[in-house]
C-alpha positions in Angstrom: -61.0 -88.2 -94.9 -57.4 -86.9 -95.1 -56.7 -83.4 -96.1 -53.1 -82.0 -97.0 -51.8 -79.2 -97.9 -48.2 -76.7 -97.1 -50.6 -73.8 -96.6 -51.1 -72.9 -92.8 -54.2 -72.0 -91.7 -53.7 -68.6 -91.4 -52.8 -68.2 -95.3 -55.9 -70.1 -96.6 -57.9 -66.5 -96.7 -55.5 -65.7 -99.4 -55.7 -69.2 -101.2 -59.7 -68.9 -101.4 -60.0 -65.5 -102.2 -62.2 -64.0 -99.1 -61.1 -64.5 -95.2 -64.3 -65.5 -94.5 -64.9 -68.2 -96.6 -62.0 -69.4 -95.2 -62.7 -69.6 -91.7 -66.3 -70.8 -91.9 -64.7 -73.9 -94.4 -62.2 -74.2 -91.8 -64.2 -74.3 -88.8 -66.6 -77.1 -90.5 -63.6 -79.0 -91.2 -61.6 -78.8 -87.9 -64.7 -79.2 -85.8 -63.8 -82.7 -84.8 -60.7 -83.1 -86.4 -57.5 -84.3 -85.5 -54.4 -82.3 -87.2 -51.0 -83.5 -87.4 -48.2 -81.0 -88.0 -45.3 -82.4 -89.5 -41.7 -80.4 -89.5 -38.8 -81.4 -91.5 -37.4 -82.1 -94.6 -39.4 -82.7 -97.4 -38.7 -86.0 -99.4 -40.4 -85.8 -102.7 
Protein backbone atom coordinates (compact mmCIF):
# COMPACT_ATOMS: atom_id res chain seq x y z
CA UNK A 1 0.00 0.00 0.00
CA UNK A 2 1.18 3.53 -0.79
CA UNK A 3 -0.04 6.50 1.08
CA UNK A 4 0.59 10.22 0.05
CA UNK A 5 -0.16 13.21 1.11
CA UNK A 6 1.66 17.22 1.69
CA UNK A 7 0.30 17.06 5.21
CA UNK A 8 3.11 16.31 7.96
CA UNK A 9 2.36 14.25 10.57
CA UNK A 10 2.06 16.68 12.99
CA UNK A 11 -0.93 18.56 11.15
CA UNK A 12 -3.05 15.43 10.46
CA UNK A 13 -4.95 16.15 14.10
CA UNK A 14 -6.26 19.17 12.30
CA UNK A 15 -7.05 17.33 8.94
CA UNK A 16 -9.22 14.54 10.98
CA UNK A 17 -10.79 16.66 13.28
CA UNK A 18 -9.59 15.19 16.83
CA UNK A 19 -5.62 14.68 17.77
CA UNK A 20 -6.34 11.50 18.84
CA UNK A 21 -7.85 9.95 16.13
CA UNK A 22 -5.03 10.92 14.51
CA UNK A 23 -2.31 9.41 16.30
CA UNK A 24 -3.93 6.02 17.04
CA UNK A 25 -4.56 5.92 12.76
CA UNK A 26 -1.14 6.97 12.58
CA UNK A 27 0.49 4.70 14.83
CA UNK A 28 -1.48 1.60 12.97
CA UNK A 29 -0.19 2.85 9.88
CA UNK A 30 3.50 3.59 10.57
CA UNK A 31 3.88 0.42 12.75
CA UNK A 32 5.93 -1.32 10.12
CA UNK A 33 6.16 1.24 7.64
CA UNK A 34 8.73 2.64 5.68
CA UNK A 35 8.37 6.62 4.99
CA UNK A 36 10.10 8.42 2.38
CA UNK A 37 10.31 12.20 2.66
CA UNK A 38 10.74 13.88 -0.41
CA UNK A 39 12.07 17.75 -0.57
CA UNK A 40 11.95 19.87 -3.63
CA UNK A 41 10.16 21.30 -6.25
CA UNK A 42 6.97 20.15 -7.03
CA UNK A 43 6.39 19.03 -10.79
CA UNK A 44 2.67 18.79 -11.34
Amino acid sequence: MILTSNQSFGAWGEVFGDRVIATAILDRLLHHAVTLNIRGNSYR
